[in-house]
N, C-alpha and C positions, 0 to 999 in steps of 0.2 A: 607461576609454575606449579607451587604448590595444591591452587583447584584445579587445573587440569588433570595434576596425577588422581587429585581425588575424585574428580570424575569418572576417572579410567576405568578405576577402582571401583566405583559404585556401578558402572555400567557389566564389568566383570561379574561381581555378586548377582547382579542380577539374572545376568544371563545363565549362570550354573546354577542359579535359584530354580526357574523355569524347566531348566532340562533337568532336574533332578524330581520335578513334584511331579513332569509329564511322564519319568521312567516309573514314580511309584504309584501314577494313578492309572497307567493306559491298559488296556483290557484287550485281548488279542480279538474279540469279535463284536457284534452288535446283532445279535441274532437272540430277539426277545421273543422269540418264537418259542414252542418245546417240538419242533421236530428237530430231529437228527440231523447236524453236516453234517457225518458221517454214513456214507450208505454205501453196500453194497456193491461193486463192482464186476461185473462178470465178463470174462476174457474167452474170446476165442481162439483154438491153434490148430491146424489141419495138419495133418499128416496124409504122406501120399506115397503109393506104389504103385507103378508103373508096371503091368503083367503080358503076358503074351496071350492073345485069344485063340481059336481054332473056329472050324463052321459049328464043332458038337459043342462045345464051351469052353471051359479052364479046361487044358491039357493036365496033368495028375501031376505032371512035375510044378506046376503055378500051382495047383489047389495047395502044395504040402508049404511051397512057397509063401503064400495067405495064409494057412494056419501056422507058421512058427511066428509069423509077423504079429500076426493077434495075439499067440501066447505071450511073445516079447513086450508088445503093447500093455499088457493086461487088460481088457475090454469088459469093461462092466456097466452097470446102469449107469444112463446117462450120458454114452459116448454114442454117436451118430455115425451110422454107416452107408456112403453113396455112394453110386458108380458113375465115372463119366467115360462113356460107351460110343464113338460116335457112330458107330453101327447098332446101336440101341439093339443087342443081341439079348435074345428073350434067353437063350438057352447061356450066355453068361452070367446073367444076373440071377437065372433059377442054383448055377453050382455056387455063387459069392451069398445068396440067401442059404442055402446048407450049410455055409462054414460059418458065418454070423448066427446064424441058430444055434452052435456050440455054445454059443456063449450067450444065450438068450437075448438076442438083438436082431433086429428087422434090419433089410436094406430102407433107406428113405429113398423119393421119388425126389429126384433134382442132385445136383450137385453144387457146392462152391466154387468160386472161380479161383482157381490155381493159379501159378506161374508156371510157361513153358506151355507146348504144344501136347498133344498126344500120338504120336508116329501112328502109322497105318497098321493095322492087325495089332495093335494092342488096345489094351484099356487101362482108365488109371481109376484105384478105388481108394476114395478120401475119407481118413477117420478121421470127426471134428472133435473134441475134446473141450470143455467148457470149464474153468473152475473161478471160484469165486473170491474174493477178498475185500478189503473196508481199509484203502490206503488211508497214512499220514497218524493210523491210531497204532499203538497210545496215544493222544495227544495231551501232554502235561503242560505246556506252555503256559496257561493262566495258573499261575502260581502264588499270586498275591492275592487279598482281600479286597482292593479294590476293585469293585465293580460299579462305576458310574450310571451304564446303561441298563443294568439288571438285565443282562444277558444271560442266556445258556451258555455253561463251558465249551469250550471246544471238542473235548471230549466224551459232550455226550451224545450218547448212544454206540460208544464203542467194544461195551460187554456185549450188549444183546446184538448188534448186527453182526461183531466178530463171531458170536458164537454162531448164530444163523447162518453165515456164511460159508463155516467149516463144517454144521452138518447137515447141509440140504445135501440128498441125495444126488438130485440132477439142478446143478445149479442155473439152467434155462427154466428154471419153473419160477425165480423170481423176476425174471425177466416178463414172464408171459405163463399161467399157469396151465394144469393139466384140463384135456377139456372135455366134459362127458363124454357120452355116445348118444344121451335122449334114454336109454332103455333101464328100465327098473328091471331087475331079477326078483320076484317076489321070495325065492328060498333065502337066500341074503337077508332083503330088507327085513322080514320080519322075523328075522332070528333075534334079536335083542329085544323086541315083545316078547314074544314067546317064552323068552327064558326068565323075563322078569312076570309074565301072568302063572308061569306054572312053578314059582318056587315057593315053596311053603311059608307060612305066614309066622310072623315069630312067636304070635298067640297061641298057636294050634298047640295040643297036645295040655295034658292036665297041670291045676295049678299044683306047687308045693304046699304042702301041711307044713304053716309056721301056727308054731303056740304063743300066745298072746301074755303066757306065767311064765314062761323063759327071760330072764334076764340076761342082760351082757356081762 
């Protein structure tokens, strides 16, 4: 009676032995890499209004209607503005290009796909809205010393992509960046020459008169 308790016993130790060296040795990741888990995330959300059209365009009661919408909005860099027309009317897309140029923005050519239909003699113009974030960070999790795999923490890269994140302007530029046009402007490019060939040399102009019997 007495070895089997003391088996019991030893089989017990043992097992809270195990589970106690596996809690202070295990490492939330194996990512001996030095890139970032942590990356950037960019969310899209569409917003939509629904307007009455006419043969001439927006009726002036919908144009005032689209401008309190965008002021309520706030519409700035980075927000995308498109129309879904199924009358593809030139003359409503020229008065929704007027009221998006208040606010220095282009109509885009396409739309996203909504929920719901678009009833007859209306149009619906969708604002997409983009912003970006770096879920799961802070991540403090690896909190002990042990590191078996000589991993990256978890948390790294979560200063520089957080920051990144919260200040790209248009956060579809980390998705896919901005993309020339092909065309150099020569007054541009070579203004940073120019102002470093014509600025005065730090040499120019006479040396000072130091006397050689002046003491300190």
């Amino acid at each position: 009676m007495a070895k089997a308790i003391n088996r019991k016993l030893a089989g017990s130790l043992a097992i809270s032995l195990s589970l106690a060296l596996g809690a202070c040795g295990g490492f939330p990741t194996e990512n001996k890499s030095l890139y970032s888990a942590r990356q950037p995330v960019v969310e899209r959300t569409n917003f939509t209004l629904d307007v009455n059209t006419a043969g001439d365009g927006l009726p002036v009661s919908e144009q005032r209607r689209v401008a309190d919408w965008f002021d309520a909005m706030g519409l700035g860099y980075g927000d995308r503005i498109s129309l879904d027309d199924p009358t593809a009317s030139a003359a409503v897309k020229e008065d929704l290009a007027a009221l998006a140029g208040r606010h220095g923005l282009l109509v885009s050519e396409g739309s996203p796909v909504t929920a719901g239909y678009v009833d007859p003699g209306q149009a619906r113009i969708v604002v997409t809205r983009s912003t970006a974030s770096v879920p799961g960070c802070p991540d403090w999790s690896a909190n002990n010393e042990a590191n078996e795999y000589n991993a990256t923490y978890p948390g790294y890269g979560c200063a520089v992509n957080g920051n990144l994140a919260a200040m790209v302007a248009n956060p579809e530029d980390l998705i896919q960046g901005q993309e020339g046009t092909g065309e150099t402007v020569v007054t541009t490019s070579t203004k940073a020459i120019r102002a470093y060939r014509d600025r005065a040399l730090t040499g120019d102009g006479e040396l000072a008169n130091i006397s050689s019997q002046e003491g300190g």
